[in-house]
DSSP file (Angstrom, degrees, kcal/mol; ACC not computed):
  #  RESIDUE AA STRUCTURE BP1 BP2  ACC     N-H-->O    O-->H-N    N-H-->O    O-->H-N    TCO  KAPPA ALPHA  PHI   PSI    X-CA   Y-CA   Z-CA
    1    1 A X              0   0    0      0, 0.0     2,-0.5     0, 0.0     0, 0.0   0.000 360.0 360.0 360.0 137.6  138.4   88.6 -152.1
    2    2 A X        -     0   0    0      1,-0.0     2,-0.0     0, 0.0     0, 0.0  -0.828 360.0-110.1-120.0 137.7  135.8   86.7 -150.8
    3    3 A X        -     0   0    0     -2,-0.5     2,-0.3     1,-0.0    -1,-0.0  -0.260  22.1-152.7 -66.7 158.2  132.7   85.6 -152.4
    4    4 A X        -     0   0    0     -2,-0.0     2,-0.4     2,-0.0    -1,-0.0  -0.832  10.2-143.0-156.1 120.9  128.9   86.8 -151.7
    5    5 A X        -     0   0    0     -2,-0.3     2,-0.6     2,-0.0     0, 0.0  -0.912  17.1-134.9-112.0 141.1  126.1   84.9 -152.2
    6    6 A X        -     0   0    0     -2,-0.4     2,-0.5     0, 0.0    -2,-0.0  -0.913  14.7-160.5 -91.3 114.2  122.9   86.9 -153.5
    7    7 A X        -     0   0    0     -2,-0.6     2,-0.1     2,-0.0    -2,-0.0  -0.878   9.1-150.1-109.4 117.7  120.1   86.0 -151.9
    8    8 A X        -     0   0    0     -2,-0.5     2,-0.2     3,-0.0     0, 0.0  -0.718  21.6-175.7 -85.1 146.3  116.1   86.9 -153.9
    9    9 A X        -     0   0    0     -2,-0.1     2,-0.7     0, 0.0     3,-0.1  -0.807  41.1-100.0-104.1 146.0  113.5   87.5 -150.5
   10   10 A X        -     0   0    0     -2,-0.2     4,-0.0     1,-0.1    -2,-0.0  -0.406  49.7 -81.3 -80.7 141.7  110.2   88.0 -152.1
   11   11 A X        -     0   0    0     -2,-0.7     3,-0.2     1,-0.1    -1,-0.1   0.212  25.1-147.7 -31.6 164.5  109.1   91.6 -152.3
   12   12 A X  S    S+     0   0    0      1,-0.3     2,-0.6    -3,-0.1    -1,-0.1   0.733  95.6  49.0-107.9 -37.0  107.5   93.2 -149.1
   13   13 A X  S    S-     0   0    0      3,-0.0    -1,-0.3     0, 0.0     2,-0.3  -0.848  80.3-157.6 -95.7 125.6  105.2   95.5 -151.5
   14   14 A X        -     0   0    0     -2,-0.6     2,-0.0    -3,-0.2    -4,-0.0  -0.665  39.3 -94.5 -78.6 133.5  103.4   93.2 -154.2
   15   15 A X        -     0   0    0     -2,-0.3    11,-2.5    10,-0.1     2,-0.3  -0.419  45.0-139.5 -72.0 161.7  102.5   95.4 -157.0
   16   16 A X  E     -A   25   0A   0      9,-0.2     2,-0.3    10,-0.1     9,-0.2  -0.730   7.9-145.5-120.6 156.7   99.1   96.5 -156.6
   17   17 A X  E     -A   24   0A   0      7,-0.6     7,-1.0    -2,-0.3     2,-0.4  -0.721  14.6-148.8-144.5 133.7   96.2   97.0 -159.4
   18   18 A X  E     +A   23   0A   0     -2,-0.3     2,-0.3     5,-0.2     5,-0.2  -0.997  27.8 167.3-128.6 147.8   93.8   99.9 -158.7
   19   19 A X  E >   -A   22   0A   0      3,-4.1     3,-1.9    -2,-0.4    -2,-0.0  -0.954  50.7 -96.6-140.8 160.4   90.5   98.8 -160.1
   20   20 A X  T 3  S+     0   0    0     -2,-0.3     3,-0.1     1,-0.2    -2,-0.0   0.615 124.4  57.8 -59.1   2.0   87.0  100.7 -159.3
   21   21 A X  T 3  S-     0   0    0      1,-0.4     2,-0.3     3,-0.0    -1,-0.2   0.486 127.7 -83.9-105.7  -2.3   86.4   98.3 -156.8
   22   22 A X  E <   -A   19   0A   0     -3,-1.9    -3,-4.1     2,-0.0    -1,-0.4  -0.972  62.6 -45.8 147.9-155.8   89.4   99.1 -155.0
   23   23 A X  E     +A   18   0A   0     -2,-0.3     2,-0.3    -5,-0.2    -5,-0.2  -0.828  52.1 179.6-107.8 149.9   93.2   98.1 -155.2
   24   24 A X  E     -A   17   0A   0     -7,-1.0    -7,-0.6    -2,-0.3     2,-0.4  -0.989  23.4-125.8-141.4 156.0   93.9   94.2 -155.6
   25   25 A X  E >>  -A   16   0A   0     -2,-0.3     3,-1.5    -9,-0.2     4,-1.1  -0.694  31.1-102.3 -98.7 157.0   97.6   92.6 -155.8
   26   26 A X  H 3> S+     0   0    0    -11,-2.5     4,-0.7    -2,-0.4     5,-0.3   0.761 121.7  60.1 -46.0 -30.4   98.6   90.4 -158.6
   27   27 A X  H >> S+     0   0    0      2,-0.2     4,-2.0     1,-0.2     3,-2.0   0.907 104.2  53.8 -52.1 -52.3   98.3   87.4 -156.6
   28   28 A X  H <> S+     0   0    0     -3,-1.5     4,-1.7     1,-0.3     3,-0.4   0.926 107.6  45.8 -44.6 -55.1   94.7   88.3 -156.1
   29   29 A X  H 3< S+     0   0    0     -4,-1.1    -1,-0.3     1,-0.3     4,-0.2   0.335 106.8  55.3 -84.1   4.6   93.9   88.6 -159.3
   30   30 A X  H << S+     0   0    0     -3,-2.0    -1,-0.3    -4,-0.7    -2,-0.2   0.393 110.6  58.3-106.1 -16.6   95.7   85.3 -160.4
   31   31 A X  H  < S+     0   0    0     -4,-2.0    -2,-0.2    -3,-0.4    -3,-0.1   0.864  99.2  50.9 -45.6 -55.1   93.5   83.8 -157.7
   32   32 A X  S  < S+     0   0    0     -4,-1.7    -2,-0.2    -5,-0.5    -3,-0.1   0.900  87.3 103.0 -73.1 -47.6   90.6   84.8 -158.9
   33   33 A X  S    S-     0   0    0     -4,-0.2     2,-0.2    -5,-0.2    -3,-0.1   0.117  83.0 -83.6 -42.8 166.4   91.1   83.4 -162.5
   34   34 A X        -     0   0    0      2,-0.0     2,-0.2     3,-0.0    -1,-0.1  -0.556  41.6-123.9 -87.4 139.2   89.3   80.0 -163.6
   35   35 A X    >>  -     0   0    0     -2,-0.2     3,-2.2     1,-0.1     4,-0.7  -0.592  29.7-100.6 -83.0 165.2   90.9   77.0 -162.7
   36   36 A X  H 3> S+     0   0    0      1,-0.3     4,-1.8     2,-0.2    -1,-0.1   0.399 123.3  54.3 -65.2 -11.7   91.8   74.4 -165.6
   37   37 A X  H 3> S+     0   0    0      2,-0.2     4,-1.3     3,-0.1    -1,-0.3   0.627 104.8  49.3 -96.6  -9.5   89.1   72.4 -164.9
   38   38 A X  H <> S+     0   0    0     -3,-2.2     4,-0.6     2,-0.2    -2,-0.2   0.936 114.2  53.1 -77.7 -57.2   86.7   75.3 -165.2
   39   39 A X  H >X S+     0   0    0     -4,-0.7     3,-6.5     1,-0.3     4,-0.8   0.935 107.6  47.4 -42.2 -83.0   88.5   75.9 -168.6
   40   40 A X  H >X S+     0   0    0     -4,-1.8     4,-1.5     1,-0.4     3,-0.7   0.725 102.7  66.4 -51.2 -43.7   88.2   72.7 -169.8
   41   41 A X  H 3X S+     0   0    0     -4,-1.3     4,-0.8     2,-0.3    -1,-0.4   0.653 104.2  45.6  11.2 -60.8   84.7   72.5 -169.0
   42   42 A X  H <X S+     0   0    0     -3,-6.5     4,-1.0    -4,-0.6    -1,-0.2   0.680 102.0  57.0-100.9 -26.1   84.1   74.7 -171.1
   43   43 A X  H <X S+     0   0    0     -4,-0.8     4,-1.9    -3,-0.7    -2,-0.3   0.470 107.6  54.1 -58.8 -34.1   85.9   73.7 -173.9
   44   44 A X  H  X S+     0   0    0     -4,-1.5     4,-4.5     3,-0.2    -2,-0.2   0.884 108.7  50.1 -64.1 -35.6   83.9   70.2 -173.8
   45   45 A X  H  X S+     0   0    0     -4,-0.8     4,-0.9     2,-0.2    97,-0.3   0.726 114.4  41.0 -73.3 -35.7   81.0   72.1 -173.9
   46   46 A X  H >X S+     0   0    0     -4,-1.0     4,-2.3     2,-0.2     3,-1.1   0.973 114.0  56.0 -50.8 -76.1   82.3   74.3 -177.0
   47   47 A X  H 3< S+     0   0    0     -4,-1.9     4,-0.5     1,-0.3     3,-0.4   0.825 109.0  44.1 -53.8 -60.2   83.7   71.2 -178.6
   48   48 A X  H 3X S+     0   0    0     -4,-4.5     4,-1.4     1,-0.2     3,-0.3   0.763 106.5  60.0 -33.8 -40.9   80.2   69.2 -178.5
   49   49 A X  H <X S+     0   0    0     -3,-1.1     4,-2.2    -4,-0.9     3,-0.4   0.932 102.2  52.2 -62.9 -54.2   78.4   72.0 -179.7
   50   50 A X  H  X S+     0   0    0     -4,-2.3     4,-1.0    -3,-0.4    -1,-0.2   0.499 106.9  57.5 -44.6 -17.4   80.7   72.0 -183.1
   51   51 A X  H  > S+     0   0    0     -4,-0.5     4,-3.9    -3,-0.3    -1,-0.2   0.774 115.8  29.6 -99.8 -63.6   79.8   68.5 -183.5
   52   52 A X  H  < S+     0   0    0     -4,-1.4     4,-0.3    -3,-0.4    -2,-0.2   0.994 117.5  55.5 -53.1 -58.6   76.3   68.9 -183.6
   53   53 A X  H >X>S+     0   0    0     -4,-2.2     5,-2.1     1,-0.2     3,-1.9   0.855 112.2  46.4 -45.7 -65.5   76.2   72.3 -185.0
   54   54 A X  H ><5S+     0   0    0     -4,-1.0     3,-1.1     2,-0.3    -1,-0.2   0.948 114.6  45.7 -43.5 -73.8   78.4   70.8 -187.9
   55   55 A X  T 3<5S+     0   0    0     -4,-3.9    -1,-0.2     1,-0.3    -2,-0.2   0.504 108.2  62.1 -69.5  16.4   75.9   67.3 -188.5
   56   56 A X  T <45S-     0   0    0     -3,-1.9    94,-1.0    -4,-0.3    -1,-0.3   0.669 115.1-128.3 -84.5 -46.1   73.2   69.6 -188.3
   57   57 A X  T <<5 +     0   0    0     -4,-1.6     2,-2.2    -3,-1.1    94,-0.4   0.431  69.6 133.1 113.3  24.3   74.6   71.3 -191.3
   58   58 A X     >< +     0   0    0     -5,-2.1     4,-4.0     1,-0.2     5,-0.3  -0.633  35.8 179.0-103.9  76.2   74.4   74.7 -189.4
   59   59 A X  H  > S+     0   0    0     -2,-2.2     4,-1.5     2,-0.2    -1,-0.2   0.920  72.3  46.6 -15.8 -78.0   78.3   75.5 -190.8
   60   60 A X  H  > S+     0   0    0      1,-0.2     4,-2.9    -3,-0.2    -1,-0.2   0.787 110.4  49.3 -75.1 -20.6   78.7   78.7 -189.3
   61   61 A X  H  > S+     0   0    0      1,-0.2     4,-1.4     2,-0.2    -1,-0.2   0.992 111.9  51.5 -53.8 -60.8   77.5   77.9 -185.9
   62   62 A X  H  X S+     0   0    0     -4,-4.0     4,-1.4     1,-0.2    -1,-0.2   0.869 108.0  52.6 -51.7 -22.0   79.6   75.1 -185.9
   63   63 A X  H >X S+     0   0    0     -4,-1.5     4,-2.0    -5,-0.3     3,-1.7   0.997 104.7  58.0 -66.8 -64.0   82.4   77.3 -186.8
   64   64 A X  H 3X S+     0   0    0     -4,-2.9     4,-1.9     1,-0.2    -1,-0.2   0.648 102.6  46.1  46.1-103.7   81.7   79.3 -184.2
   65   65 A X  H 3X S+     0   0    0     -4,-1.4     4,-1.4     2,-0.2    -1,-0.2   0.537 105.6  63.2 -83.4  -9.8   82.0   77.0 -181.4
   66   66 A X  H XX S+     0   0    0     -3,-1.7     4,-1.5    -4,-1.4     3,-0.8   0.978 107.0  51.4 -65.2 -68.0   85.4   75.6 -183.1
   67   67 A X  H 3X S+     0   0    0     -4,-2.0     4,-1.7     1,-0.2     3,-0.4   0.806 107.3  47.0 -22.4 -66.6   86.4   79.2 -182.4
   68   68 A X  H 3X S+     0   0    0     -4,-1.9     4,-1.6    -5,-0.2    -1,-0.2   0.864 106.8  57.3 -30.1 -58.7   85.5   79.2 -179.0
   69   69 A X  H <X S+     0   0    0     -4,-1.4     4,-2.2    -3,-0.8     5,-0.4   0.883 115.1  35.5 -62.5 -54.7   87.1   76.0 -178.4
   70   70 A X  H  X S+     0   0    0     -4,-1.5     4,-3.0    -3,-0.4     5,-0.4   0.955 115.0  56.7 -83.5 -41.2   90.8   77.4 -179.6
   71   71 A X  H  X S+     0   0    0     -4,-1.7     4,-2.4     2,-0.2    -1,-0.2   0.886 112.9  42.1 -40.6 -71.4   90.1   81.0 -178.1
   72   72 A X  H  X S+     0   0    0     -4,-1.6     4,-1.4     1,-0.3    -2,-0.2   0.887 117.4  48.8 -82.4 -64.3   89.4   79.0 -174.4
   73   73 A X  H  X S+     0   0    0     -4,-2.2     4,-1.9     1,-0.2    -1,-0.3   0.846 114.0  47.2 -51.2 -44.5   92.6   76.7 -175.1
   74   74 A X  H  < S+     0   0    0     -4,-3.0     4,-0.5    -5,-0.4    -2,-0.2   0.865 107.0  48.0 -51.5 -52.3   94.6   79.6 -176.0
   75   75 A X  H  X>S+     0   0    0     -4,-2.4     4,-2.1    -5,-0.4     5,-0.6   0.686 117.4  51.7 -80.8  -3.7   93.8   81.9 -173.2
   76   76 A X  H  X5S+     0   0    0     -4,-1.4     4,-4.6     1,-0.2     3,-0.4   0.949 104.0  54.5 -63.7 -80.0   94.7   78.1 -170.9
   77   77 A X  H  <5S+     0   0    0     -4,-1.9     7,-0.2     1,-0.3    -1,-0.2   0.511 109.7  50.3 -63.3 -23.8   97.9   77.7 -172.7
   78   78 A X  H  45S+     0   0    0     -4,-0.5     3,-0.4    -5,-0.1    -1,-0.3   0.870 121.5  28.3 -93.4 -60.8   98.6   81.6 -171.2
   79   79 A X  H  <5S+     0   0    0     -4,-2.1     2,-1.3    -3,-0.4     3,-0.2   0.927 134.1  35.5 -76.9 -25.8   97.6   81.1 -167.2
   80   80 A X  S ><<S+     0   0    0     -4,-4.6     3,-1.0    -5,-0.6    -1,-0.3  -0.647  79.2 166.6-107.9  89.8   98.5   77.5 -167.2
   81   81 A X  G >>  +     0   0    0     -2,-1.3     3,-1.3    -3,-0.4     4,-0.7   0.702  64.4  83.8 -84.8  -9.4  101.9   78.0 -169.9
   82   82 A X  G 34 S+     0   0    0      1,-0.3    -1,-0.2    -3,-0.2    -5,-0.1   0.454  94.2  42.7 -85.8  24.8  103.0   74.4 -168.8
   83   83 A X  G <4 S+     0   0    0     -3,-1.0     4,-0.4    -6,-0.1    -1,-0.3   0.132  80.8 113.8-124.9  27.6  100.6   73.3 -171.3
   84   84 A X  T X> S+     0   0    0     -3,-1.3     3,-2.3    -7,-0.2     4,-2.2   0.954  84.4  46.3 -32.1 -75.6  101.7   76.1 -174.0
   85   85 A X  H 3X S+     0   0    0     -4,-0.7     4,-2.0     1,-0.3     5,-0.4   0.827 102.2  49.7 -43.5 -55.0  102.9   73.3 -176.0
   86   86 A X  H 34 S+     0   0    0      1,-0.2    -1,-0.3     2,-0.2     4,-0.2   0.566 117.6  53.3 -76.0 -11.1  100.5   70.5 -176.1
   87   87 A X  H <> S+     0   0    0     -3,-2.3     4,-4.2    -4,-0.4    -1,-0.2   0.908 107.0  47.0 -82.9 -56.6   98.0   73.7 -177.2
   88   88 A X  H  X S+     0   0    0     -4,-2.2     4,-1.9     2,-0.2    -2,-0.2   0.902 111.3  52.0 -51.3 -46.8  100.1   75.1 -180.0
   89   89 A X  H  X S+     0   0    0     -4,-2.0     4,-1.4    -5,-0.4     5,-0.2   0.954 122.2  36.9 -55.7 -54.9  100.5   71.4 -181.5
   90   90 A X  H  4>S+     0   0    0     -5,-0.4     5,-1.8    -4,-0.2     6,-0.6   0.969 116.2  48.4 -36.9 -70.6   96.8   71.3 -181.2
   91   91 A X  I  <>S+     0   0    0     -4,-4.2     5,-1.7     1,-0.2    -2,-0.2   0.946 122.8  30.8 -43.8 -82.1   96.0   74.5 -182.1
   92   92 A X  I  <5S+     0   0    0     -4,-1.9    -1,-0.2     3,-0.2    -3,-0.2   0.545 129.2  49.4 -56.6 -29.9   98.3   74.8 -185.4
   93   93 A X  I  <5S-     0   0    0     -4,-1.4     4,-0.4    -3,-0.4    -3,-0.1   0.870 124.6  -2.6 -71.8-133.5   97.6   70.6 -185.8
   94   94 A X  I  >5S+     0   0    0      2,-0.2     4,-2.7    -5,-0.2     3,-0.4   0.700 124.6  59.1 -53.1 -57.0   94.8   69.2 -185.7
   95   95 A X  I  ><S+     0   0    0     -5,-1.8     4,-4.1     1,-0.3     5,-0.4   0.965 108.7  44.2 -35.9 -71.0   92.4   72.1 -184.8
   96   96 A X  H  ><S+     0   0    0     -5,-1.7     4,-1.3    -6,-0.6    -1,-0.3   0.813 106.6  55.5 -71.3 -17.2   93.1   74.1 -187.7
   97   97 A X  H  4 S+     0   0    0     -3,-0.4     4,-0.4    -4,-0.4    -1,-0.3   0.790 117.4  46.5 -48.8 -48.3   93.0   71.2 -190.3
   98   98 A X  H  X S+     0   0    0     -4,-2.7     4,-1.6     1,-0.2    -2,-0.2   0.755 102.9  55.9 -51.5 -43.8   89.6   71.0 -188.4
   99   99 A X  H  X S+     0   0    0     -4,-4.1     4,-2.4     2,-0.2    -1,-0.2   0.771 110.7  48.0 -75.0 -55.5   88.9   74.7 -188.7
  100  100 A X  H  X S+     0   0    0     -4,-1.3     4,-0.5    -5,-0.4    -2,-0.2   0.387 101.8  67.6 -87.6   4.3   89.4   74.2 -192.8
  101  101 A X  H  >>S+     0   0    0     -4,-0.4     4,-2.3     2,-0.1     5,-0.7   0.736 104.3  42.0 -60.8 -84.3   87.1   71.3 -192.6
  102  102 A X  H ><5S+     0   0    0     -4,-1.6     3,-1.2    -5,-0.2    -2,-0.2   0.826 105.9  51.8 -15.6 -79.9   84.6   73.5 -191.8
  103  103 A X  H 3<5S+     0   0    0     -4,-2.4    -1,-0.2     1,-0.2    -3,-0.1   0.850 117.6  52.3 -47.3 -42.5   84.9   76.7 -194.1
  104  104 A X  H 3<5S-     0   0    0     -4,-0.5    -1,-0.2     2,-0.1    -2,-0.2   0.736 105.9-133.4 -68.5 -19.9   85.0   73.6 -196.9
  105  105 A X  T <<5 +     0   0    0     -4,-2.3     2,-1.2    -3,-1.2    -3,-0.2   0.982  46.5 161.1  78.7  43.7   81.7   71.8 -195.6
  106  106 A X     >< +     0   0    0     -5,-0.7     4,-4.0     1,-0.2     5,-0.2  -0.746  18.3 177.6-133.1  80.8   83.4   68.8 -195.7
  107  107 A X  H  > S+     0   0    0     -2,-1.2     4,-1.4     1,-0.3     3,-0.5   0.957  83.6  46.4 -67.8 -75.0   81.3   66.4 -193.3
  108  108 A X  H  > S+     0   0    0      2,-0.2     4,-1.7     1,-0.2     5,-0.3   0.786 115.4  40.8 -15.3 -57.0   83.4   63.6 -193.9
  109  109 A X  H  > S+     0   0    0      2,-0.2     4,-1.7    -3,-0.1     5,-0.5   0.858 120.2  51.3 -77.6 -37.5   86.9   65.2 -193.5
  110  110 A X  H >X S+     0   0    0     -4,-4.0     4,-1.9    -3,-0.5     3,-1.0   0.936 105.5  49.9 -74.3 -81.2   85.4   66.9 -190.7
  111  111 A X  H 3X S+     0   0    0     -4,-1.4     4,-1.0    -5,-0.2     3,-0.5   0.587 111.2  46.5   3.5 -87.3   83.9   64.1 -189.0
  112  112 A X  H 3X S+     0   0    0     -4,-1.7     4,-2.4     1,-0.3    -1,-0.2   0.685 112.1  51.9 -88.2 -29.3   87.0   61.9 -188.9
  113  113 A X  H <X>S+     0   0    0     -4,-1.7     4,-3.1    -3,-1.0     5,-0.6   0.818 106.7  55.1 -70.4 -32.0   89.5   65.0 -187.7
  114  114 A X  H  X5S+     0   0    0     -4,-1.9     4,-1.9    -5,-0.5    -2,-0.2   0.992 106.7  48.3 -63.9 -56.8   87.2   65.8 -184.9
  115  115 A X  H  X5S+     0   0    0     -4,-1.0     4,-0.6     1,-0.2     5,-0.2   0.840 113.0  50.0 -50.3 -48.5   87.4   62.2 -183.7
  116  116 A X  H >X5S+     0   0    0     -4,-2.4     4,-3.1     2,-0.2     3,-1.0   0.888 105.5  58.3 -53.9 -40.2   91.2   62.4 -184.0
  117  117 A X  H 3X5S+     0   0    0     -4,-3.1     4,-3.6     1,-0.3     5,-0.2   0.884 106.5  44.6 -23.2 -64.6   91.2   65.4 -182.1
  118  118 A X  H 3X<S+     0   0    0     -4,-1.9     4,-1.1    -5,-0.6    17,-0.3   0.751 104.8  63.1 -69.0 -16.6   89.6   63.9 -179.3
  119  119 A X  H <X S+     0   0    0     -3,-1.0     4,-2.9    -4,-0.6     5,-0.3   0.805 114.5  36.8 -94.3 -62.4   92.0   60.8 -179.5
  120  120 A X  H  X S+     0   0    0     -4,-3.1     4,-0.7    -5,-0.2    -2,-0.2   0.851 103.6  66.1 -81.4 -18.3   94.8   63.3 -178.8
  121  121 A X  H >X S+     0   0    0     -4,-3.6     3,-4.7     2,-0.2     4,-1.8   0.985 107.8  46.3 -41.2 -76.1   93.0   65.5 -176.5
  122  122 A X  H 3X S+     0   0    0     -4,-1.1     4,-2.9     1,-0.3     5,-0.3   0.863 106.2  56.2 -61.3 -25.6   93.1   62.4 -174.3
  123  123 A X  H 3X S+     0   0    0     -4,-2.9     4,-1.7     2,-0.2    -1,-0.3   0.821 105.2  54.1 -69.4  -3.6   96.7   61.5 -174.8
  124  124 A X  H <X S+     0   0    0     -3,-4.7     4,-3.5    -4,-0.7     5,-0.3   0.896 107.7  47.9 -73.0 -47.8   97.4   64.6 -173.7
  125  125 A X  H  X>S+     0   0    0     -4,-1.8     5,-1.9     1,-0.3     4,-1.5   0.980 113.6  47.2 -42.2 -64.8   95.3   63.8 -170.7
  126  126 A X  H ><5S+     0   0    0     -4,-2.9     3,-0.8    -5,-0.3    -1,-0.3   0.960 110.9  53.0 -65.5 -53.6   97.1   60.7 -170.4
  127  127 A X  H 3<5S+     0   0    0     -4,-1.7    -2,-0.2    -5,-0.3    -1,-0.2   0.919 108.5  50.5 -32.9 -64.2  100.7   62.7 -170.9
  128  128 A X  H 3<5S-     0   0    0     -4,-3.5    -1,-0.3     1,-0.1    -2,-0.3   0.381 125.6-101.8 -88.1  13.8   99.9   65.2 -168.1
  129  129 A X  T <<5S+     0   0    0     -4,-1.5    -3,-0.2    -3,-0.8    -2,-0.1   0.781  93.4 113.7 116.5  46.1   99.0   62.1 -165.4
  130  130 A X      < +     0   0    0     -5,-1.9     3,-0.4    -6,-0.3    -4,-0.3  -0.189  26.3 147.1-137.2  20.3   95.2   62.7 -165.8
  131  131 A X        +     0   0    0     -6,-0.3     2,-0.6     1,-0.3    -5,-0.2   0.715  61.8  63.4 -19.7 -56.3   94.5   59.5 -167.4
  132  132 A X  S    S+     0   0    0     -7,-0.1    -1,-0.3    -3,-0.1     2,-0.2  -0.408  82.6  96.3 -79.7  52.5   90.7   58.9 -165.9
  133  133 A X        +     0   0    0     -2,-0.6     2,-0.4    -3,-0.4    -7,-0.2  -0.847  51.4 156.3-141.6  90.2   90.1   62.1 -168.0
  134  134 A X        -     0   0    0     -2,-0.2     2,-0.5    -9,-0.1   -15,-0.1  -1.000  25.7-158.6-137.9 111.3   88.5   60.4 -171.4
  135  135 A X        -     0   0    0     -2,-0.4     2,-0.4   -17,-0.3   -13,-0.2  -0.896  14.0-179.9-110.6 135.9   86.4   62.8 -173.2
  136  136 A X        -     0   0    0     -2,-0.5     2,-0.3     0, 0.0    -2,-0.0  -0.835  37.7 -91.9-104.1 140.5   83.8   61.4 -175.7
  137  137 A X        -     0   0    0     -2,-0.4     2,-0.1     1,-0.0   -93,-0.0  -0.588  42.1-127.1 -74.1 143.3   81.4   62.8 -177.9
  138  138 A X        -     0   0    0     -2,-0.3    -1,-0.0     2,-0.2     4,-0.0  -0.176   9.2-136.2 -85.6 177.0   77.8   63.1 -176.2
  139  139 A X  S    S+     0   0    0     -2,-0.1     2,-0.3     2,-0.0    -1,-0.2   0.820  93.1  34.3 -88.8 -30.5   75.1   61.6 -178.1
  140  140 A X  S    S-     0   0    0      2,-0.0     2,-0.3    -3,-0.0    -2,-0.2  -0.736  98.9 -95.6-108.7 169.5   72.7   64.7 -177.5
  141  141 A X        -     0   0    0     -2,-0.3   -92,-0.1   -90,-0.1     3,-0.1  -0.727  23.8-128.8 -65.0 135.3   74.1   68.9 -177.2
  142  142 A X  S    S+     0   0    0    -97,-0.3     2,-0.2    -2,-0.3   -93,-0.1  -0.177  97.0  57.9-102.0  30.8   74.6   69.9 -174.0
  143  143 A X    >   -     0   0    0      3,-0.1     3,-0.6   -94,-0.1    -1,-0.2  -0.531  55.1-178.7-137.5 133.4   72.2   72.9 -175.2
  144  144 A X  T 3   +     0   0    0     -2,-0.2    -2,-0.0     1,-0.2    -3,-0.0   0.165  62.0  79.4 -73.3  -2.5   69.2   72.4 -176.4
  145  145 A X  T 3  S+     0   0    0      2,-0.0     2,-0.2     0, 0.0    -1,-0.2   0.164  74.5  79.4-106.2 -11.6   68.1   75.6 -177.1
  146  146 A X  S <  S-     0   0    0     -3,-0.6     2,-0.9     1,-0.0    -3,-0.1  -0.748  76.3-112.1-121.5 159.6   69.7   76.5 -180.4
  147  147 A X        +     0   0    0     -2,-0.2   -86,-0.1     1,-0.1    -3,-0.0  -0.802  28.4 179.8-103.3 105.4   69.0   75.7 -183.9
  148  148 A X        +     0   0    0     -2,-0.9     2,-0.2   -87,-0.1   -92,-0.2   0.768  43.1 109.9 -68.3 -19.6   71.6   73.5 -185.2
  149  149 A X        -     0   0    0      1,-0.1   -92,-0.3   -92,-0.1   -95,-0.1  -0.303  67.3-104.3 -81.5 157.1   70.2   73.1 -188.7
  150  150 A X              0   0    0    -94,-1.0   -92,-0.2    -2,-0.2    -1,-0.1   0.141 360.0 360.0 -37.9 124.7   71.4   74.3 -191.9
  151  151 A X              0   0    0    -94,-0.4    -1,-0.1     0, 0.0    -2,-0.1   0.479 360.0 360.0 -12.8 360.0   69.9   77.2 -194.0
């Protein structure tokens, strides 16, 4: 009997999406999505704002923007899953040690997790081959607009 090799050819119909602006195929719509650098972006932007928010004494704000920050990382760790890992050790880590920093008020404890945070954000950087990717805290909030202090 002689063997058969199975061969996969990629579909000729892509499934298709119907949306009220019309039909779009998955490819589109994984197109369309933010790229990692957009992500992270945004996620610096989060992470600074907790910083302030926090030595401002404005708690919940800072809490907040901690949220944000694992929410943004989360929904990463989903389009980009070959950094699922390095998100969940974060996330479950450092983050959430961070996260209970917080709820406690705990400027100190908080402080000196945030900075570790950021020391392993960049070895991750360094991990995936992104070395000249070194994030620091900024000296000012990148928005100016809010009032970070306390009750």
């Amino acid at each position: 009997m002689a063997r058969t090799a199975v061969l996969f050819a990629p579909m000729r119909d892509s499934f298709r999406v119907r949306t009220r602006h019309g039909e779009l195929t998955l490819e589109d719509i994984g197109g369309a999505l933010p790229g990692t650098g957009e992500i992270m972006a945004s996620v610096s932007w989060c992470y600074a704002m907790c910083w302030h928010a926090a030595g401002g004494g404005n708690w919940d704000l800072a809490a907040y923007y901690l949220r944000r920050t694992r929410s943004l990382l989360r929904g990463l760790s989903v389009t980009r899953p070959k950094y699922a890992g390095q998100v969940r050790e974060l996330d479950t880590g450092l983050l959430e040690d961070l996260y209970q920093a917080l709820l406690a008020r705990d400027w100190p404890g908080f402080d000196d997790l945030y900075a570790r945070t950021a020391a392993r954000a960049n070895d991750y950087h360094v991990d995936t081959g992104h070395p000249y990717i070194r994030w620091v805290r900024p000296a000012e909030p990148p928005e100016k607009g809010l009032d970070l202090t306390g009750d």
